[in-house]
N, C-alpha and C positions, 0 to 999 in steps of 0.2 A: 504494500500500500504506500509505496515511498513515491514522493512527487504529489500523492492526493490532498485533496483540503478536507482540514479536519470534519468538514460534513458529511465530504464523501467516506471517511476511515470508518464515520460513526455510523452510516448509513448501510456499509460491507457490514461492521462488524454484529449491528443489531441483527441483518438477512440473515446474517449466519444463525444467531440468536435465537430466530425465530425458526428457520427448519430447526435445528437441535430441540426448541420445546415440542415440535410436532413429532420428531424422532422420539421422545420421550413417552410421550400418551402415547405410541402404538408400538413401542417397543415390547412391551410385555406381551404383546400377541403374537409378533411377528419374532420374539426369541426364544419363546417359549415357556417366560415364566409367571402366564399369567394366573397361575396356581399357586402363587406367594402373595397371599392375600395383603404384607406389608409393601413389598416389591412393587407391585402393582400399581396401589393406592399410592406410595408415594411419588413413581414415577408418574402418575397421572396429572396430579396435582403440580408436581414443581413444575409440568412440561406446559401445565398451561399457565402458570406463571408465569414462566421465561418467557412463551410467547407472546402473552400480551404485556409484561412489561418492553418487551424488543420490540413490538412493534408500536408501542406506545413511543420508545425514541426514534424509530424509525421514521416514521409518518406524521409525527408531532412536535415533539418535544426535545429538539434539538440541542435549546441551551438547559432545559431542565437534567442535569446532570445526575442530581438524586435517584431517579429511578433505576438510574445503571447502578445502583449500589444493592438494589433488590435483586438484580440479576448477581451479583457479587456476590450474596449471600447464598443465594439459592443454590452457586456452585457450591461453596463449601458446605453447604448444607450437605448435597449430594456425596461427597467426600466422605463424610462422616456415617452419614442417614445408614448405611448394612451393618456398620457396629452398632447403632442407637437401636436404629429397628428389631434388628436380629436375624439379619439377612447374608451375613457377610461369609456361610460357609456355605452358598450358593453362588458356585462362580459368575453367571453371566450378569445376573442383576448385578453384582458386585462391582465387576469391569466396566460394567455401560456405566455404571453410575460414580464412578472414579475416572474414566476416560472425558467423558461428557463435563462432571464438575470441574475437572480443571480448563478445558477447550472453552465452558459457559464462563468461567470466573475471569479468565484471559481475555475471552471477547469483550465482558460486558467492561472491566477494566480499560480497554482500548477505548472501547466507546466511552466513558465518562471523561478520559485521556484526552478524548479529540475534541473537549470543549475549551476554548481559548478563553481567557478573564476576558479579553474583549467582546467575546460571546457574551457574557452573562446580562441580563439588567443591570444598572446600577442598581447601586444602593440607596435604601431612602433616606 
């Protein structure tokens, strides 16, 4: 993304953002572990978080930079969520959700990255 303006960085990084929350709701079906009743549920839930937080910076909210911090969490969340939940001696939930948290926390990090103070409102 080198050469781009930071709306374009922010604009790559949310798209990616948002297929990844869409890879997330259909991943328990399409890997097979939609039989991990925690696994499931909680991939469902962050994947439509990410998405519509990403596409809320995507198509909106450009200088609103906070929202990229819900994606931020969301990754670490993911990171952690198979030791919390009790999912973590099921490999694939495991990996999607350890591959994807750090790719989502990277993204949405880049996107809050590409808002410049010039960007922002003033101050009142």
């Amino acid at each position: 993304m080198n050469g781009a303006t930071p709306r374009q960085r922010n604009a790559a990084a949310s798209s990616i953002n948002i297929l990844l929350g869409l890879w997330l709701i259909i991943a328990p079906f399409v890997l097979g572990y939609a039989n991990l009743a925690a696994a499931q549920s909680n991939d469902i839930i962050v994947g439509i978080i990410v998405a519509i937080v990403a596409a809320i910076r995507s198509f909106g909210a450009y200088a609103a930079r906070g929202w990229s911090w819900i994606n931020i969490l969301c990754g670490i969340w993911l990171l952690i969520a198979p030791f919390v939940l009790g999912y973590s001696n099921a490999p694939t939930p495991l990996w999607n959700d350890i591959i994807l948290g750090i790719i989502i926390a990277v993204l949405a990090w880049t996107s809050a990255a590409s808002v410049r103070r010039t960007d922002l409102p003033p101050a009142p």
